[in-house]
N, C-alpha and C positions, 0 to 999 in steps of 0.2 A: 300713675306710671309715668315715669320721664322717656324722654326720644330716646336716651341711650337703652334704657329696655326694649324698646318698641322695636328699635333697630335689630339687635341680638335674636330678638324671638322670629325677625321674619328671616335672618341668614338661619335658623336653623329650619324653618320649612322648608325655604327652598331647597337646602343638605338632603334632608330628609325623602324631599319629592325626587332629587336626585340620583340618590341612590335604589329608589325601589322601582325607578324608572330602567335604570343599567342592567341590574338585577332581571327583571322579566325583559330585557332587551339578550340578554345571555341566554336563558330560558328558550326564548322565541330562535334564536342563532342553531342551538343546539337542537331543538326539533325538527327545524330546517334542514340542516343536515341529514338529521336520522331519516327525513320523509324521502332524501335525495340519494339515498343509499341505498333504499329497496328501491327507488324507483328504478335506479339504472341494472338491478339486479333483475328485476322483474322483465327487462326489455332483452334481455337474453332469446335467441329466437330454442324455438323446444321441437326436437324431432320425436317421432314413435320409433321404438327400440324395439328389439330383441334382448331377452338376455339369451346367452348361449348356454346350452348345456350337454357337455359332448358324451355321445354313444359309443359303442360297438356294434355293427351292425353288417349282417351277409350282404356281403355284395351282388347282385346279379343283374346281368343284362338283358334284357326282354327284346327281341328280336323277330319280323317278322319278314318271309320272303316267299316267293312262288316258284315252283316245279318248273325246274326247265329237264328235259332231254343232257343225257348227258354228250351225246354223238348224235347229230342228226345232219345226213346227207342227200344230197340231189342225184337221184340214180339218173346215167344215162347210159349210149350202146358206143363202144366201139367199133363195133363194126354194123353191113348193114345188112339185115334180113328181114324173114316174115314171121311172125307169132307164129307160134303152136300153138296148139290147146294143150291145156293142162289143167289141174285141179285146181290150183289156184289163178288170179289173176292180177294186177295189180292195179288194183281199186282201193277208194279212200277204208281205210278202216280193215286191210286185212294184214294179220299179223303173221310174221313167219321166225322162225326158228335161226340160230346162226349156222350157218352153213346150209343152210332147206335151199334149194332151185326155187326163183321168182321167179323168172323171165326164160324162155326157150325160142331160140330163133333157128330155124331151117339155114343148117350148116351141110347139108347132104353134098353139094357140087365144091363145095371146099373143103368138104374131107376130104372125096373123088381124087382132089386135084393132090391132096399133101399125100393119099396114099400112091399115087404114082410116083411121085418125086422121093419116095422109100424105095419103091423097086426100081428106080433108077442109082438109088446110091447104093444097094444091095449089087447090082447089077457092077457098080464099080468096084467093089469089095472084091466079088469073086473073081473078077477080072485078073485083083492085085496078087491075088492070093499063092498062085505059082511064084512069083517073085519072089515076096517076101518070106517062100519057105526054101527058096536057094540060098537069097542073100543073106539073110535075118530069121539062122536057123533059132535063134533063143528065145524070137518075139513071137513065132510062127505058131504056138498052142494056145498063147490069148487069143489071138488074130482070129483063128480058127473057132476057137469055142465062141467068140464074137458071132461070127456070119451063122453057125449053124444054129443058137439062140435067136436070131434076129426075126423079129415078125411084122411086114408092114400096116397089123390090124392094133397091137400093141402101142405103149410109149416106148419114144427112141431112146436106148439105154447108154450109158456113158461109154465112150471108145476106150481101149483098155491103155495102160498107161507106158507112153512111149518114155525111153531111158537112153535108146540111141539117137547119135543126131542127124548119121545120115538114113537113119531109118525116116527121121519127121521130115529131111529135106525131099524124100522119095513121096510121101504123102501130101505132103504140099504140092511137091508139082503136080499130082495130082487130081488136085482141087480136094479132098477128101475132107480137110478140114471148113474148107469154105460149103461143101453141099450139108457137112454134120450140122450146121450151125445156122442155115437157113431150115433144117427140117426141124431144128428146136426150135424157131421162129417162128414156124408155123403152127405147130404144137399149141406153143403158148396164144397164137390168134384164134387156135378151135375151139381154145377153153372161154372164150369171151365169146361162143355163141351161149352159152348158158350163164346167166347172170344169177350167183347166189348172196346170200343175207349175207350183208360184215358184220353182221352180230343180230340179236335178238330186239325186235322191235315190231313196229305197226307204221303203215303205207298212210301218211297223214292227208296229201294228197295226189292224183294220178288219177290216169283213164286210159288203159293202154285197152285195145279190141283186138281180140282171138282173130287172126287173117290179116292183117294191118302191117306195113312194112315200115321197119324204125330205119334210120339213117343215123349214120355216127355223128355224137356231138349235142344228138334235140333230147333237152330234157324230159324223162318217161316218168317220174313220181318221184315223190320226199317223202324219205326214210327217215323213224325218229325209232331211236332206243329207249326199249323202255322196263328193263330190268335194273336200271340205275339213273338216279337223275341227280340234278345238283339243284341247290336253293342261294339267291342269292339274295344275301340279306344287308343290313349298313347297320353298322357300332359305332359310336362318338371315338371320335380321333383321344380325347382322355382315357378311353378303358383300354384301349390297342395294346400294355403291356399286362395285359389280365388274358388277352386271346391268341392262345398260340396252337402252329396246325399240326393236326392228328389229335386233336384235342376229341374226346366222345362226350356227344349230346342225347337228349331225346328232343325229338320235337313232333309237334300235339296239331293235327288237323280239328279242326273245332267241330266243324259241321259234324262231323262221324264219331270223334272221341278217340280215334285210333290214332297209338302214338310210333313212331319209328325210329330205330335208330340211325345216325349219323356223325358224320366224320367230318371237323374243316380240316379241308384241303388245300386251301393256300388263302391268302390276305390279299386287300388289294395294293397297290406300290404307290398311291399317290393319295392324298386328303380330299375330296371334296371341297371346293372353299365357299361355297357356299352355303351349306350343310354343315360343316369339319367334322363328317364322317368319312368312313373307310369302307368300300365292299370285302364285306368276308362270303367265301364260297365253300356251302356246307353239301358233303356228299351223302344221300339216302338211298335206302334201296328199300323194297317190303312190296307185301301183295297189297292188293290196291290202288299203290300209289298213281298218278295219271300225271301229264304234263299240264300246266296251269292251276295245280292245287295249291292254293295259299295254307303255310306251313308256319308254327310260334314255338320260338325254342326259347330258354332261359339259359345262359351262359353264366352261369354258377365258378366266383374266384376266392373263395372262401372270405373269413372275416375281415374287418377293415374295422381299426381302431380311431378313439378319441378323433369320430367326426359329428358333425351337425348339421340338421335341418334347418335352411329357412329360403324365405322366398325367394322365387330367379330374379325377382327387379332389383331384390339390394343386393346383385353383382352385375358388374359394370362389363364392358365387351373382353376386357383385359385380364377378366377373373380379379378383380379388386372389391373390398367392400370397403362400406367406412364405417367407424368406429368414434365414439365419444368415449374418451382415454382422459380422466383429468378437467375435463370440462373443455376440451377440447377436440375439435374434428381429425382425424388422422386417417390412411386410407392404407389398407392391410392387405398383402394379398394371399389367394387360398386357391384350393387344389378342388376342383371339383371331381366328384368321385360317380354319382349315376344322378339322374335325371330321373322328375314323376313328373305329374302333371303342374306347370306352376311353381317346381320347388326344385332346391337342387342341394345334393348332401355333396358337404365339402369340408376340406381338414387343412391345418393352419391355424383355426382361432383356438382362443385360451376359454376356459372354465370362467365363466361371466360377462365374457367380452357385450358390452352393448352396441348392437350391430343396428343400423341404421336402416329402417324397412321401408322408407317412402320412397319413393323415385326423386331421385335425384336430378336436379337440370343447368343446374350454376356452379360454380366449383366453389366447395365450401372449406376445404381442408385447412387446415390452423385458423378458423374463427373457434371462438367461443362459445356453447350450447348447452343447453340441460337436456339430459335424457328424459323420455314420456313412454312408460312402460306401456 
């Protein structure tokens, strides 16, 4: 073999070593890549998800609240006397009737005094009486049927009805009109030696003693009604146009089973902000009932469509959830509808929406994510 062979055969090895060198150099380029493409895919961070899947579902409010009294007042005396006896007394625990007599105080020397000041104005009357049938011959057979009607053991009836005017100017000077209207004055002070029930109820607390002199002003006992009471109960500031008043409920004393009906009677007019509820005040009435019974109503607002369940943490203070949309975080917001324990039903999401259930702590809206059902 000559140099010029020797030469040729070694330029084509090294061709040769050349090319299978570039060859698996391409090879090796392109695997690199591929291995650099899932890797950056794989470093996607991955939340746990929700898929959504919307319902129809009754809506109701669960509600509970305690018996109060619907009227409860602090009895005291206008005026000042001594106890009577009587049947009753007012002590804790005794109940009376509306309208029954509680209380009787020794008005004996202030009748005495108001039945005088009758025959004193009686006394005027007849005085007048010639006069008024010279001068004021057309008023003169009320006037009369007046005085001969008239009884200082009775109520003082109304004077009959003047039409003239110098007939009222003759009465006035008189004084006739100023003595009528002090003995209605007094009238009305003899009916406040008996103190009767402003409605039906029980004596919660009190100690008055049979012989005992009340003075006007000192509280004598507290009066609580108890043929109607009210409940008041708190709704989420969300359901507040589900709850409107005169609305009819039942609601369920648990201990006993017995259920009652009732009535809301009014809303409250401000939120709660720290709660953001609302007082609703429900009206009951029924045997049994007592003040301080704990009472569960359900506030029943019929169906409520294409909503869903899922947990309170994946909504945010604002009522926002987030959502992986495209591989992407975005943040949606929705309508909560009731509350259970831990979860809250709420509308706005679509049929699959993947709803982001971990707690949230960093703001993650337009990165990039894989859902983890």
């Amino acid at each position: 073999m000559n140099r010029l062979t020797t030469v040729l055969l070694s330029c084509m090895v090294v061709l040769i070593g050349w090319s299978c060198t570039d060859g698996n150099a391409t090879e090796d380029a392109q695997s690199t890549g591929t291995d650099r493409g899932l890797g950056k895919e794989a470093s996607l961070p991955t939340y746990q998800t929700l898929r959504i899947s919307l319902e129809s579902k009754g809506q109701a409010v669960n509600v509970t609240g305690r018996t109060q009294s619907l009227e409860s007042i602090q009895l005291t005396s206008e005026v000042q006397g001594r106890v009577l006896s009587s049947a009753k007394i007012l002590n804790e625990g005794v109940s009376y009737r509306k309208g029954e007599s509680m209380l009787k105080l020794d008005a004996n020397t202030f009748s005495l005094n108001l039945k005088s000041q009758k025959s004193q104005f009686l006394a005027t009357l007849v005085r007048l009486m010639p006069q008024i049938k010279l001068d004021y011959v057309e008023a003169h057979p009320s006037w009369d049927a007046y005085v001969k009607g008239f009884s200082v053991e009775g109520i003082l009836p109304d004077l009959p009805e003047v039409n003239n005017d110098q007939l009222r100017y003759f009465l006035s000077a008189n004084n006739l009109f100023t003595s009528f209207y002090a003995l209605k004055s007094g009238e009305q002070t003899l009916s406040k030696y008996t103190i009767r029930a402003p409605f039906t109820g029980v004596v919660t607390s009190g100690n008055v003693s049979r012989g005992a002199v009340v003075n006007p002003g000192v509280p004598l006992a507290s009066f609580s009604r108890t043929d109607v009471f009210e409940v008041k109960a708190a709704i989420s500031a969300a359901d507040l146009s589900d709850i409107k008043s005169g609305q009819k409920i039942s609601l369920l004393h648990t201990s006993t089973g017995k259920t009652y009906q009732g009535t809301i009677k009014r809303l409250g007019g401000s939120v709660d902000p720290s709660t953001q509820s609302i007082p609703v005040f429900i009206q009951v009435s029924g045997k049994g009932l007592k003040e301080g019974m704990f009472l569960e109503a359900s506030l029943g607002s019929g169906m409520v469509e294409q909503i869903a369940e899922i947990p309170l943490r994946a909504m945010n203070r604002t009522n926002q959830v987030h959502l992986i949309q495209d591989s992407i975080i975005i943040l949606k917001e929705v309508k909560p509808i009731s509350y259970t324990e831990n979860r809250v039903w709420v509308s706005g999401l679509a049929e699959g929406d993947a709803v982001i259930i971990e707690e949230i702590l960093a703001p993650i809206v337009g990165t990039k994510a894989i859902p983890q059902p």
